[in-house]
C-alpha positions as CSV (number, residue, x, y, z in Angstrom):
1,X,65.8,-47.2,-153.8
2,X,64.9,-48.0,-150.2
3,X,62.0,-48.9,-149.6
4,X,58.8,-46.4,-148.5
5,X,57.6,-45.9,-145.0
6,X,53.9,-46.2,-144.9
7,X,53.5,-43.1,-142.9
8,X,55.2,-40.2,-144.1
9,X,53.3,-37.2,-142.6
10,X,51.7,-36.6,-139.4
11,X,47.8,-35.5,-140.0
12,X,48.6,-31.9,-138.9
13,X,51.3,-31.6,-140.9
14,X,49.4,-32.8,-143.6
15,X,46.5,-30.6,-143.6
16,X,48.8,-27.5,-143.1
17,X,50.4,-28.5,-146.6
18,X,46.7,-28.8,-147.9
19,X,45.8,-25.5,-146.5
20,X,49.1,-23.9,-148.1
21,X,48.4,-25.1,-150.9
22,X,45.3,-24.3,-151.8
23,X,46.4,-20.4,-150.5
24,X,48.8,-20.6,-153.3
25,X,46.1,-21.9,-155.5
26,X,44.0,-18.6,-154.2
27,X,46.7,-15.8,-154.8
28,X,47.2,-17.1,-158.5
29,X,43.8,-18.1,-159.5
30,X,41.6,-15.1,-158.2
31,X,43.9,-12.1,-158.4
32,X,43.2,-9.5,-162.0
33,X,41.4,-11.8,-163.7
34,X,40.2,-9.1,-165.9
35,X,43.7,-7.8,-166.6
36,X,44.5,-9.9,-169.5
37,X,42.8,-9.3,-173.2
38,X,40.3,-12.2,-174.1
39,X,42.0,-14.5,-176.9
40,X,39.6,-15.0,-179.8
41,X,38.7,-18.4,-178.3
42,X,37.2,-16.9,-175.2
43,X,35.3,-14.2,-177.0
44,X,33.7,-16.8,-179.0
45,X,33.2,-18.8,-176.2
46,X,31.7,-15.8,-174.4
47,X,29.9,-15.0,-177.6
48,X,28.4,-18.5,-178.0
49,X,27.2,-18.7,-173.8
50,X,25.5,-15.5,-174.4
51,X,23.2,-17.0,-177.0
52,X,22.7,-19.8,-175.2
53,X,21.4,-17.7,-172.0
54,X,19.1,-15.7,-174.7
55,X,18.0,-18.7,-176.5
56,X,17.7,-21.2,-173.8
57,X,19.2,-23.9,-176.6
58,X,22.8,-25.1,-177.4
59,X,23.2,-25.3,-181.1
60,X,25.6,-27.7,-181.1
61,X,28.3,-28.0,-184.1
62,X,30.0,-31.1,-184.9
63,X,32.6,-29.2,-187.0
64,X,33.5,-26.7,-184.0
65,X,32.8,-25.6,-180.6
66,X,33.0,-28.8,-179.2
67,X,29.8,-30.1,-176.5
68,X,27.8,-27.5,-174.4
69,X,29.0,-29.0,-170.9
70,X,31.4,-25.9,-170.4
71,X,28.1,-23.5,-171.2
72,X,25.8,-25.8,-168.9
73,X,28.4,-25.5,-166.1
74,X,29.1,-21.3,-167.0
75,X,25.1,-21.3,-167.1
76,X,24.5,-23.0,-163.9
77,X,27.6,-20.9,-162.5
78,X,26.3,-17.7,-163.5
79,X,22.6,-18.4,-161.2
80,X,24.7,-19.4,-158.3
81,X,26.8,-15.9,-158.8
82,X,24.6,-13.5,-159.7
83,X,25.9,-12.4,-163.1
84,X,22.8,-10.9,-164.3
85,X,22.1,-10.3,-168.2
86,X,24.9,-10.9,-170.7
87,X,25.0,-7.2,-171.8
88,X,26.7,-6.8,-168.3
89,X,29.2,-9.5,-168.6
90,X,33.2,-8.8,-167.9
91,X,36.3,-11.5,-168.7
92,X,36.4,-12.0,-165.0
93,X,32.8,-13.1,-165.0
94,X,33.7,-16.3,-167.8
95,X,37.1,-16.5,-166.6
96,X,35.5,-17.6,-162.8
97,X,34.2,-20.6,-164.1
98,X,37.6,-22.2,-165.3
99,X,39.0,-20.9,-161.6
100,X,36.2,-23.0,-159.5
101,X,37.6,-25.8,-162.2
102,X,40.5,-25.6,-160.9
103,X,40.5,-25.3,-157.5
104,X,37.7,-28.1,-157.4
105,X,40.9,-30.2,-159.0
106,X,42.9,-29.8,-156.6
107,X,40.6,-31.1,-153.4
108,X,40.3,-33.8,-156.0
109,X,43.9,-34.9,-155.7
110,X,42.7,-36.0,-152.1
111,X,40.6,-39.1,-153.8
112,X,44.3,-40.7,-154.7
113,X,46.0,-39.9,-150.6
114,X,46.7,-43.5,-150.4
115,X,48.1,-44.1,-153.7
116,X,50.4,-41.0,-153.2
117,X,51.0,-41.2,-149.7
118,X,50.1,-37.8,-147.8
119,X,53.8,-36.3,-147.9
120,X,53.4,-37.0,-152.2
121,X,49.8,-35.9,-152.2
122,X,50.7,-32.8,-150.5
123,X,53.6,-32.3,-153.1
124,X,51.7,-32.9,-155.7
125,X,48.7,-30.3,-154.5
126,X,51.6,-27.7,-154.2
127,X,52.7,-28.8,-157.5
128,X,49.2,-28.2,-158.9
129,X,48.8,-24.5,-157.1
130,X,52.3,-23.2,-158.8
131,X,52.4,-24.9,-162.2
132,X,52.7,-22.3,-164.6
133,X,50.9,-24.2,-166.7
134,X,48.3,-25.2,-164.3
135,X,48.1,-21.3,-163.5
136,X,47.9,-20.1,-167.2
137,X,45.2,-22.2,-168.5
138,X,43.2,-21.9,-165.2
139,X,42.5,-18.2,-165.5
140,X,41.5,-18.7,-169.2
141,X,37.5,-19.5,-170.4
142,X,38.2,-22.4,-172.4
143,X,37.0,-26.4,-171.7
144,X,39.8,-27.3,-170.7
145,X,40.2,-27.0,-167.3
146,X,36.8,-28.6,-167.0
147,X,37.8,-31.7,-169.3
148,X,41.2,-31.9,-166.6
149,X,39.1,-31.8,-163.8
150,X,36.1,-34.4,-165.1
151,X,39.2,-37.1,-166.3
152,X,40.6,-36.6,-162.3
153,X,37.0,-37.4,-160.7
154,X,36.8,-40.2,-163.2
155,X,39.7,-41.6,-162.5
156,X,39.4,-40.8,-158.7
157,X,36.4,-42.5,-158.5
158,X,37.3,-45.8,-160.0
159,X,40.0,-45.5,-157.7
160,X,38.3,-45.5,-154.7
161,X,36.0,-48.1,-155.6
162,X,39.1,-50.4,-156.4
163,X,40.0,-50.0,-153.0
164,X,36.2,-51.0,-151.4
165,X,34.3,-48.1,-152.5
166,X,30.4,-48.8,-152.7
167,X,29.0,-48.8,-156.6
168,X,28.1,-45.2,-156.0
169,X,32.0,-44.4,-156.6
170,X,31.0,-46.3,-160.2
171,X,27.9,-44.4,-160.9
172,X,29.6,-41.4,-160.3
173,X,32.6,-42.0,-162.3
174,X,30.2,-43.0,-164.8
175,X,28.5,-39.7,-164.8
176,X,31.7,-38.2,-164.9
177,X,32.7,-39.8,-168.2
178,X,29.4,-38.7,-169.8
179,X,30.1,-35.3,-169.4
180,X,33.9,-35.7,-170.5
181,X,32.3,-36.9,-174.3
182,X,30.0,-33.4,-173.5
183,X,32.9,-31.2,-173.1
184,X,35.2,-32.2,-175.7
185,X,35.9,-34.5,-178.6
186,X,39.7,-34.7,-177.5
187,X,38.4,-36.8,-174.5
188,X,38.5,-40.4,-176.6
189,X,42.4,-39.8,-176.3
190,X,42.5,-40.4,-172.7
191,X,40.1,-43.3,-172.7
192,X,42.3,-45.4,-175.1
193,X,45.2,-44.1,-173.0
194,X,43.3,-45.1,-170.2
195,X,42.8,-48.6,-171.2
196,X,46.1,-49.5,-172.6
197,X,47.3,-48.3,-168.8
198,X,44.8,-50.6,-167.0
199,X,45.8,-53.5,-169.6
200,X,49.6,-53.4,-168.6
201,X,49.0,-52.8,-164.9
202,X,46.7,-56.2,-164.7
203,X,49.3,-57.9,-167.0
204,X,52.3,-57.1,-164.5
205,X,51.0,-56.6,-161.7
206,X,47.5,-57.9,-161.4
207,X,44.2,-57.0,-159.4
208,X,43.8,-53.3,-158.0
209,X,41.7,-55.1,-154.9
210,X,43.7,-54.6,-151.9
211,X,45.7,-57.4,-150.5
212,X,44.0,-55.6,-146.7
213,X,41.7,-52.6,-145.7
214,X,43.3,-49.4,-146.9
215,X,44.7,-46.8,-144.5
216,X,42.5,-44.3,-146.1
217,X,39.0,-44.6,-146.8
218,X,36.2,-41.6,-148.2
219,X,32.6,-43.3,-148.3
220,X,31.4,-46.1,-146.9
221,X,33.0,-49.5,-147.9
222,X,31.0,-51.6,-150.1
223,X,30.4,-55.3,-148.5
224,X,32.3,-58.4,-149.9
225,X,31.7,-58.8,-153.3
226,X,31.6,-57.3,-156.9
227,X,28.2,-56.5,-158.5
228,X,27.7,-58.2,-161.7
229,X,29.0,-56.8,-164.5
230,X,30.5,-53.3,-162.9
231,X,30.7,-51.7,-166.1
232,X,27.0,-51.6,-166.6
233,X,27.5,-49.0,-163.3
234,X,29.7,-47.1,-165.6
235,X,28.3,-47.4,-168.9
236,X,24.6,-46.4,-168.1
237,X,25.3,-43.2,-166.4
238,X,27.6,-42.1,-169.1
239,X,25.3,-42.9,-171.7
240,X,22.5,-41.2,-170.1
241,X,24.4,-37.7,-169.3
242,X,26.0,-37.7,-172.6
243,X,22.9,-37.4,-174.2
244,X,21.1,-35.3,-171.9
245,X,23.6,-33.0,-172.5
246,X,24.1,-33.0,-175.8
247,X,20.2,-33.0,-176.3
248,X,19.3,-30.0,-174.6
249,X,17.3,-31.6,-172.1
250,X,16.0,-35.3,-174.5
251,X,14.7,-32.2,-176.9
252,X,17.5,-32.1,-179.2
253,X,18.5,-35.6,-181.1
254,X,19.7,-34.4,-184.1
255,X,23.1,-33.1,-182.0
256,X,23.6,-36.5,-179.9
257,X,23.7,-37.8,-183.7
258,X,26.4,-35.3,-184.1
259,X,28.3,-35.6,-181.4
260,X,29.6,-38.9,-183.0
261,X,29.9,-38.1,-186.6
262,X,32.1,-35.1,-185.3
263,X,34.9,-37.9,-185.4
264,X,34.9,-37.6,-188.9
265,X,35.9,-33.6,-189.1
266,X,38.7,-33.8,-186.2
267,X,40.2,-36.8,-188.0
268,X,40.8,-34.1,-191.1
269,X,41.6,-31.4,-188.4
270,X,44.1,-33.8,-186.9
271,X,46.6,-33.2,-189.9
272,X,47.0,-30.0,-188.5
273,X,45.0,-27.5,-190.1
274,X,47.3,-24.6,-189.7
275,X,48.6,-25.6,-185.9
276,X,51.4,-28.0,-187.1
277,X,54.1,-28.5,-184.1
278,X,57.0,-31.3,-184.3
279,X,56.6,-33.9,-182.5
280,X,58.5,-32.4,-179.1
281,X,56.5,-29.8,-178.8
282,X,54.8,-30.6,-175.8
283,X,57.6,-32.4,-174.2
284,X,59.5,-28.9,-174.5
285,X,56.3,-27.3,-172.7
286,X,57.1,-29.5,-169.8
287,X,61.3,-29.6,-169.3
288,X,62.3,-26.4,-171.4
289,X,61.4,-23.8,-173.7
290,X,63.1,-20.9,-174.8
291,X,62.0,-17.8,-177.1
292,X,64.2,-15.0,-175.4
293,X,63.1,-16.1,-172.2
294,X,63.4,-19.4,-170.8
295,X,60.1,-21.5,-169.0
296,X,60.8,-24.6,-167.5
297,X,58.3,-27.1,-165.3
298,X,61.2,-29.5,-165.6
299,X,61.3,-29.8,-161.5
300,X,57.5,-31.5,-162.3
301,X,58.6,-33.8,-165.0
302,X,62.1,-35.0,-163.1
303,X,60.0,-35.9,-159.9
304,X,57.1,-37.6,-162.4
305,X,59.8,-39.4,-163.8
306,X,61.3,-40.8,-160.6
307,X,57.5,-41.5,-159.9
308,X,57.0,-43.5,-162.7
309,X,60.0,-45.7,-161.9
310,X,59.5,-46.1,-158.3
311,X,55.7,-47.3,-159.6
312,X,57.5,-50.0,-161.1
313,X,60.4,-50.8,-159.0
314,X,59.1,-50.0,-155.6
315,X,58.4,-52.3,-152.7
316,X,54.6,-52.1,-152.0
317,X,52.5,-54.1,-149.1
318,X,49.5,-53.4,-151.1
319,X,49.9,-54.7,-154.7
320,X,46.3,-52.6,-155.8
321,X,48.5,-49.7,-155.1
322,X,51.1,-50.5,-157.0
323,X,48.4,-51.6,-159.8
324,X,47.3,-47.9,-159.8
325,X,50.6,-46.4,-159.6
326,X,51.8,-48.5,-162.9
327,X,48.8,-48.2,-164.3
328,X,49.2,-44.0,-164.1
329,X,51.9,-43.9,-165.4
330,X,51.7,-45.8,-168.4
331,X,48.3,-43.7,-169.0
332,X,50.5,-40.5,-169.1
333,X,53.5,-41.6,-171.5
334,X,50.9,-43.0,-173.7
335,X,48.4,-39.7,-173.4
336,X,51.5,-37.9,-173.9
337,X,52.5,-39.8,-177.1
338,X,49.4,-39.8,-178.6
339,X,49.5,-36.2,-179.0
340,X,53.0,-35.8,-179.9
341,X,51.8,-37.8,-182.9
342,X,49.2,-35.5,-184.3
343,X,50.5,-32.7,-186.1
344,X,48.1,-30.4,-185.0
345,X,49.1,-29.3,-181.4
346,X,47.7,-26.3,-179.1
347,X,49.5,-25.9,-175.5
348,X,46.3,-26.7,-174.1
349,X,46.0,-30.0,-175.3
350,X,48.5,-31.7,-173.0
351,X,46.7,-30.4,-169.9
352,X,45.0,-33.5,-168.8
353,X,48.9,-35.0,-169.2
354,X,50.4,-32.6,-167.3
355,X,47.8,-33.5,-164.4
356,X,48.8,-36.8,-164.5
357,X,52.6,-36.1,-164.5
358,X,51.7,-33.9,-161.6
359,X,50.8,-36.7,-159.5
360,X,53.6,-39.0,-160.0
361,X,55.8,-36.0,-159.2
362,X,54.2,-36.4,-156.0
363,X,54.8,-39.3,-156.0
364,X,58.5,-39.1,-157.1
365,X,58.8,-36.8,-154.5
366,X,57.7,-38.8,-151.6
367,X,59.9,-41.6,-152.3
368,X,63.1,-39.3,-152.6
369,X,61.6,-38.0,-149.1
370,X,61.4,-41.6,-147.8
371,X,65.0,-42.5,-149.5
372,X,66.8,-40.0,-147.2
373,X,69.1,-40.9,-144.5
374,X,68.2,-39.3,-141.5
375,X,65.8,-35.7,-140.4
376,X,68.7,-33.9,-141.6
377,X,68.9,-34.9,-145.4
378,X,65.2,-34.8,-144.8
379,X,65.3,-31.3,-144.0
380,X,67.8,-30.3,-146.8
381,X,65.7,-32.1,-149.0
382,X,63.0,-30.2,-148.0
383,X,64.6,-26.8,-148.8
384,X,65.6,-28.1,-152.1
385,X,62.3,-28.8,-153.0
386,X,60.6,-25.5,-151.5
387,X,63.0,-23.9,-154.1
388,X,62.1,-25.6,-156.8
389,X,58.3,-25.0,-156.2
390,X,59.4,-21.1,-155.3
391,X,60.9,-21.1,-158.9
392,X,56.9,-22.4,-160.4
393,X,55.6,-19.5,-158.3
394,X,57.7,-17.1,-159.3
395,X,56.9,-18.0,-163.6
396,X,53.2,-18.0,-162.4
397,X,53.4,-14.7,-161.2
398,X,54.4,-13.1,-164.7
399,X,51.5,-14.9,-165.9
400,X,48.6,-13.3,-163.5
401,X,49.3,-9.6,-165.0
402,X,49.5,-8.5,-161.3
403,X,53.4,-8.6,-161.1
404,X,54.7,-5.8,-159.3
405,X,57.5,-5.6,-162.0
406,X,55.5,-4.7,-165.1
407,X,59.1,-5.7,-167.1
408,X,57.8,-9.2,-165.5
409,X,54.5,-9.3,-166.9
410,X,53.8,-11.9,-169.3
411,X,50.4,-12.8,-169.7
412,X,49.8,-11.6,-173.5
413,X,53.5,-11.4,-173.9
414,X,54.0,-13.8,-177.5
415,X,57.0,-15.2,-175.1
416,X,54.8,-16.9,-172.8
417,X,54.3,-20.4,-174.5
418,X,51.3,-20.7,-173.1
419,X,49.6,-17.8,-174.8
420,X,49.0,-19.2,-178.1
421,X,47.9,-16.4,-180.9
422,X,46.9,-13.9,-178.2
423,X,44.8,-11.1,-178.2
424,X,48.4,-8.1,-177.9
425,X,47.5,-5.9,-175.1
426,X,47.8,-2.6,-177.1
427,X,44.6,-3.8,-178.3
428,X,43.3,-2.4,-174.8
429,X,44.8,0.8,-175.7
430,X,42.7,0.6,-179.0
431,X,39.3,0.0,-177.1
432,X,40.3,2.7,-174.4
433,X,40.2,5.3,-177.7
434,X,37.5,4.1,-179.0
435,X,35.8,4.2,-176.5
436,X,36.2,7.5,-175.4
437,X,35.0,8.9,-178.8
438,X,31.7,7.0,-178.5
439,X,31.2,7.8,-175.4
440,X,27.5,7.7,-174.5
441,X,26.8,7.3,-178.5
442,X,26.9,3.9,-178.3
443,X,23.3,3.5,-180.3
444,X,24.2,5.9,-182.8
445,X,27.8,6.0,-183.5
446,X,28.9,3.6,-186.9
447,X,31.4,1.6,-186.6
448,X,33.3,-0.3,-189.7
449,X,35.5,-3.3,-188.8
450,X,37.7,-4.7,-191.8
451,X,40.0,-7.7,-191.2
452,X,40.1,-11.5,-192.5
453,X,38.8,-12.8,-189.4
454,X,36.7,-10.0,-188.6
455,X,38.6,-8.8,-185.7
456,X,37.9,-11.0,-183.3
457,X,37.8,-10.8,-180.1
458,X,36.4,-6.9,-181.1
459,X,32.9,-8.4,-181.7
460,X,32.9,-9.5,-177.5
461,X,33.8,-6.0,-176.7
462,X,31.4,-4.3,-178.8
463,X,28.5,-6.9,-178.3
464,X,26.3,-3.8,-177.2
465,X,26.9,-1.4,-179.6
466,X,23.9,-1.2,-182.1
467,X,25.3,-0.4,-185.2
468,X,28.9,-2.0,-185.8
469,X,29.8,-4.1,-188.5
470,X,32.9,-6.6,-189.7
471,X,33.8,-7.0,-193.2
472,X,36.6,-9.7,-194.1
473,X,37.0,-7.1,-197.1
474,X,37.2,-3.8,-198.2
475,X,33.5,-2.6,-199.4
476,X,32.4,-0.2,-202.0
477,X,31.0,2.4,-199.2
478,X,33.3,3.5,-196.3
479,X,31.6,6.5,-194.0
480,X,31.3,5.2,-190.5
481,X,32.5,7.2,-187.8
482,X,35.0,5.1,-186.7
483,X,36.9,2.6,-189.2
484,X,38.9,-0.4,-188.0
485,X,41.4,-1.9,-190.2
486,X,43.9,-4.2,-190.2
487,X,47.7,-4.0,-192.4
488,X,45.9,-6.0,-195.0
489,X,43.4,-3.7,-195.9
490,X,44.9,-0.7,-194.9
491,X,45.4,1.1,-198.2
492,X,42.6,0.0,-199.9
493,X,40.9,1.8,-197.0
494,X,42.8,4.9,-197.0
495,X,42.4,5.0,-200.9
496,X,38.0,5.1,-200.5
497,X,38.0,8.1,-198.1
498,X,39.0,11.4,-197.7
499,X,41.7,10.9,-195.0
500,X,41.2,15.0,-194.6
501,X,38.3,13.8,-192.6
502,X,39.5,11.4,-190.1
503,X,42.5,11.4,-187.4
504,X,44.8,8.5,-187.6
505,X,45.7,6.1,-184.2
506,X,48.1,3.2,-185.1
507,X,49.6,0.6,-184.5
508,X,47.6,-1.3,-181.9
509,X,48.4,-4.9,-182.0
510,X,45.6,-7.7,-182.5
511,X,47.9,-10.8,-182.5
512,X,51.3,-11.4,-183.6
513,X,51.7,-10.3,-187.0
514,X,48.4,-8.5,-187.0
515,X,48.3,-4.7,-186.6
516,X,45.0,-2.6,-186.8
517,X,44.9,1.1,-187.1
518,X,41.8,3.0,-186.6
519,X,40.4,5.7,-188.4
520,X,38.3,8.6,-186.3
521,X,36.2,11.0,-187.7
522,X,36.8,14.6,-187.0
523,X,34.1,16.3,-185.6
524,X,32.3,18.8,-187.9
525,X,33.4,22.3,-187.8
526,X,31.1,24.5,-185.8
527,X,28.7,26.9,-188.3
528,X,29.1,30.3,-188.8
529,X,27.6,32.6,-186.5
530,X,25.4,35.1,-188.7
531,X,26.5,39.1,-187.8
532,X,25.0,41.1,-185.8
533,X,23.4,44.4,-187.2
534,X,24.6,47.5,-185.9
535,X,22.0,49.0,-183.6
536,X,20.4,51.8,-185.3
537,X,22.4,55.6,-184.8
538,X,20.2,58.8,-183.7
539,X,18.9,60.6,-186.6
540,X,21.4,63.1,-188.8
541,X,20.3,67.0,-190.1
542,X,18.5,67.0,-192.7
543,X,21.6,67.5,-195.6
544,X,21.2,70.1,-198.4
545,X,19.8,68.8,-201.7
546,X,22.5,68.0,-204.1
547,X,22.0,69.0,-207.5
548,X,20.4,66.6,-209.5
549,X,22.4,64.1,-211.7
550,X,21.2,64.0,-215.0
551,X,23.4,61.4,-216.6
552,X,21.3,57.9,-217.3
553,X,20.9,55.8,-214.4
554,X,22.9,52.9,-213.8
555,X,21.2,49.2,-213.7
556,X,20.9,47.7,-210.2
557,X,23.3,44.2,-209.6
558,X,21.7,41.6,-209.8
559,X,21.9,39.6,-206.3
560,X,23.6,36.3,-206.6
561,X,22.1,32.7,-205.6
562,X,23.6,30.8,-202.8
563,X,25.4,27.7,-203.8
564,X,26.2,25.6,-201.4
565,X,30.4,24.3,-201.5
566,X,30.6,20.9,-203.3
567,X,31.5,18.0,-200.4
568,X,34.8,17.2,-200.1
569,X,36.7,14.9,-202.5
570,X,35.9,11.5,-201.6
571,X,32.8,11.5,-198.5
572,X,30.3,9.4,-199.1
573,X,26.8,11.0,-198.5
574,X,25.5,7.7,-198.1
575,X,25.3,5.7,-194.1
576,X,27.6,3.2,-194.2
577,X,26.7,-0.3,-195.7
578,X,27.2,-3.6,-193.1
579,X,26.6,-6.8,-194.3
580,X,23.7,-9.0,-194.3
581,X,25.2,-11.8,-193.3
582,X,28.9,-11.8,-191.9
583,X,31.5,-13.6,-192.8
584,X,32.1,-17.4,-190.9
585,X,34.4,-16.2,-188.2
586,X,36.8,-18.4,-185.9
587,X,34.9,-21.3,-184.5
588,X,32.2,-20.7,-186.4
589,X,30.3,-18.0,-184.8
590,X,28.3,-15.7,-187.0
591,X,27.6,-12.7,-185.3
592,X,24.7,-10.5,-186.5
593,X,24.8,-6.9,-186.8
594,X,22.2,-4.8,-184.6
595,X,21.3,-1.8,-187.0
C-alpha cells in the first residue's frame, strides 16, 4: 500500500464534508420522532424519569435499570427544553435526548482529525450520519447512545493529551469515565478492551508522544513534561462523579454500594437469560443479515478492516499516531469478541463497537483515497464511495418512519434487526380506539389490562388515566369498561363476562407473537320514554240509564307489583377489582394504580 500523503483535504473542502455531514445527521435524527411505537424499554425508561422528576431521587437497582446518568442528562435536558410536567410528555420529548447524543458524537469524531486525517475523518462523520445502525438506536430513549458518546470523549480526550494536551484533557476524560460506570454496567467491557489495546500498541509500537508538534491541535499545549502520576488526573474525577451520581447528590450511599455488587446479577444475566444469540450474531449485524429482507453496513466493516491493516502496516512520520491507530483497532476486535462470547446479546450492545469500526472505516477509506493513481481514480473512487454511503442512507430511511413509500417503512417492522421485541404498530391502531371511547372520561372510565407482562408499553400511554389496572392473570371480577387481553388469557376472559355486553376489536399486535384484543362495553340502551296521556275530550250527553244489572258483582284485579328484569347472565354488579400491588413488570418497574 503506498504510502499516505499528510494532507489529503484542503480546509474548505473539509468543512463542507463536515457541514454535509452533519445535514445528513439532521434529516435522520430529527424527522417523526414520534412516529414509531415506544418499545417496552423506553416506556419503562419514560416511566422510571417521570418518578424521578416527581420524587427528586433515583432509586437505583442493582438488578436492573442500570445508573441514573441517562435520567440526570433527560432531567437536565428537559429544563433546557421546556418540557413541562411529565403528564404532558410525548416519545419525541425522551427520544430528543438520545438525538443531542448523537449528534454531540459526531463533532466528537473531530478530537481524532489527526489520527484519521481530515479526508478519513470526514468519511467517517458521513459514515456516522447514514449508519443504519447509528440512525436506529439514535432515535431510540435508551443509554446507549449516551454510553457511545461518553466512551468517544473518553477516548478523545486521552487522545489529545497524548499528543500535548494540557491535564485538563485528563480531568475531563476522567470525568467522562465516571459517568460511563453511571450509565451502564456494560461499560467495564470497554475498559478491559481498552487496556488490552493500549498494552499491544506500547508493546509494538511504543509511546503515543509525538515524535514532532502535531498538525492539529484543540486547547492549548501543555509545557514539556508529564505530571506525576497522570492517572491520579483520571482516577480522581471518575471516582468523584461516579459517586455523585450514583448517590443522588453524596445523599444516597447505600446505591454507590450497589453499583458494584451489581456485578454479581449481570454475571448470572450474562448466560443469557432469555436473549441467547450464537456467537455471529453481531458480526452478521455489521456485513449481512437477512430475514426476507436483506441489511448490510458491510461497506463500514470492509473500509474498518482495510483500516485496521493499514494501522499496522502503514508508513507513519509520527509513530504516536500509529500507536493510536493500532491501539483502536485492537480495542474494537477485542470489544467485539468479548460480546460475541456472552450468550446473551441485544443489537444494542455492540454500539460502542460499531463507533469504533466507524472510525477505522475512515480511516480505511483515506488510505484507499491516498493509494490512487492519479485525480482521476481519485474521482472514480469518489463516486464509488458516495454510492456506498447513498446505499446507508437509503436503509436509514426505512428506519425514520417518514419514508415516502410506506411498503419502505421499517421502523417496527420484526425485519428490521435492529428493532428487537418491538412494540407492532397496530398497537397504535389499538390506543387510537381506545381512545376514542374514553374520550374526555379519562377519570372515570375502568380499564382492565390482562397480559404476563402487564402490557407494557400500555402503562406509558395510559400514565394519566385514573383508574386502569394490569393483571398478569385472569381475576375473579371482570366489569371494567374497557378489557385488554392478550391470546393467553383470552378465553378465560371471554368465559367471566357476558360477551352480549361488549363489542369485540382484534387482533392488534403488542410484539411478535403477542396479540391483544380488546373488549368495549356497549353503551346502555336508552330508558323508555313513559306515554303521554291523551289530552282530555269535550264532555259527551248525558247517556240514558241502563237497566240495572242484578247479577253479583265481579271482584276487582288485583294490580300487579313491579319486578324489575334479573341482570343479564354473567354482569358483575360489582366495580371492577385492580390490584394492590402489581405484578414486577419488565425492568422492574412497579407501577401503581391511581383509583
Amino acid at each position: 500500500m503506498a504510502p499516505r500523503k499528510e494532507v489529503t483535504l484542503s480546509l474548505l473542502t473539509f468543512l463542507i464534508l463536515v457541514v454535509v455531514a452533519l445535514g445528513l445527521a439532521y434529516s435522520y435524527r430529527f424527522q417523526g420522532l414520534e412516529l414509531r411505537p415506544m418499545h417496552t424499554d423506553e416506556a419503562i425508561l419514560g416511566m422510571k424519569l417521570a418518578e424521578t422528576w416527581n420524587t427528586g431521587h433515583f432509586t437505583y437497582d442493582p438488578k436492573d435499570f442500570h445508573g441514573p446518568a441517562l435520567h440526570q442528562v433527560s432531567l437536565l435536558w428537559s429544563k433546557l427544553a421546556g418540557w413541562g410536567d411529565p403528564t404532558t410528555w410525548t416519545e419525541a420529548n425522551l427520544r430528543m435526548v438520545t438525538v443531542m447524543c448523537s449528534m454531540a458524537l459526531l463533532l466528537v469524531t473531530l478530537l481524532f482529525a489527526d489520527a484519521l486525517g481530515r479526508y478519513g475523518t470526514a468519511i467517517a462523520m458521513l459514515l456516522m450520519a447514514s449508519s443504519p445502525m447509528m440512525v436506529f438506536y439514535s432515535r431510540y430513549f435508551i443509554m446507549e447512545m449516551l454510553l457511545v458518546l461518553l466512551i468517544a470523549l473518553t477516548l478523545g480526550c486521552f487522545w489529545r493529551y497524548s499528543q500535548g494536551g494540557t491535564r485538563l484533557w485528563l480531568v475531563l476524560g476522567g470525568c467522562a469515565l465516571g459517568f460511563q460506570h453511571a450509565t451502564k454496567e456494560t461499560f467495564i467491557l470497554n475498559v478491559g478492551a481498552a487496556v488490552v489495546g493500549w498494552l499491544v500498541a506500547r508493546s509494538l509500537i511504543g509511546e503515543f508522544e509525538p515524535r514532532k508538534a502535531s498538525s492539529f491541535s484543540i486547547g492549548p499545549a501543555r509545557k514539556k513534561g508529564r505530571p506525576a502520576r497522570p492517572w491520579l488526573w483520571v482516577a480522581l474525577p471518575a471516582v468523584f462523579i461516579s459517586v455523585a451520581a450514583f448517590s443522588n447528590g453524596f445523599k444516597d450511599w447505600q446505591a454507590v454500594g450497589d453499583s458494584f455488587l451489581t456485578y454479581l446479577h449481570y454475571l448470572e444475566r450474562s448466560g443469557g437469560s432469555g436473549h441467547e444469540k450464537p456467537w455471529h450474531y453481531y458480526i452478521s449485524l455489521i456485513f449481512w443479515r437477512k430475514d426476507t429482507l436483506i441489511w448490510t453496513e458491510a461497506l463500514i466493516g470492509g473500509l474498518a478492516l482495510i483500516g485496521m491493516i493499514y494501522a499496522f502496516i502503514g508508513d507513519f512520520k509520527n509513530t504516536g499516531r500509529q500507536a493510536f491507530l493500532v491501539f483502536l483497532s485492537v480495542y474494537s476486535l477485542v470489544l467485539l469478541m468479548g460480546y460475541s462470547v456472552l450468550s446473551y446479546k441485544t443489537p444494542w450492545s455492540i454500539l460502542s463497537a460499531q463507533h469504533a469500526f466507524i472510525l477505522l472505516a475512515g480511516l480505511g477509506a483515506g488510505a484507499l483515497w491516498s493509494a490512487m493513481p492519479g485525480a482521476f481514480m481519485r474521482w472514480v473512487y469518489n463516486i464509488l464511495l458516495g454510492l456506498g454511503i447513498l446505499h446507508l442512507c437509503n436503509q436509514s430511511l426505512g428506519l425514520t418512519g417518514t419514508h415516502p413509500n410506506p411498503q419502505l417503512e421499517y421502523s417496527a417492522d420484526p425485519r428490521n434487526p435492529y428493532a428487537y421485541s418491538h412494540t407492532q404498530k397496530s398497537l397504535l391502531k389499538l390506543l387510537a380506539e381506545v381512545n376514542t371511547y374514553v374520550g374526555d372520561q379519562g377519570d372515570t372510565k375502568t380499564i382492565q389490562v390482562i397480559s404476563r407482562d402487564s402490557g407494557w408499553p400500555l402503562p406509558w400511554y395510559w400514565r394519566n388515566w385514573k383508574k386502569v389496572g394490569y393483571q398478569d392473570r385472569v381475576p375473579e371480577n371482570l366489569d371494567a369498561d374497557v378489557i385488554v387481553v392478550d391470546g393467553e388469557f383470552y378465553d378465560q376472559v371471554k368465559a367471566r363476562i357476558n360477551a352480549a355486553n361488549y363489542t369485540e376489536h382484534y387482533p392488534y399486535g403488542l410484539r411478535p407473537g403477542i396479540i391483544l384484543s380488546v373488549l368495549l362495553r356497549k353503551a346502555p340502551a336508552p330508558a323508555p320514554v313513559p306515554a303521554v296521556p291523551p289530552p282530555a275530550a269535550s264532555p259527551a250527553p248525558t247517556p240514558t240509564p241502563a237497566p240495572a244489572d242484578t247479577s253479583p258483582a265481579k271482584p276487582a284485579p288485583e294490580t300487579e307489583a313491579a319486578v324489575p328484569p334479573p341482570p343479564p347472565e354473567g354482569t358483575l354488579s360489582q366495580p371492577p377489582s385492580f390490584s394492590p400491588s402489581l405484578p414486577n413488570l419488565p425492568g422492574g418497574l412497579v407501577p401503581q394504580p391511581q383509583l
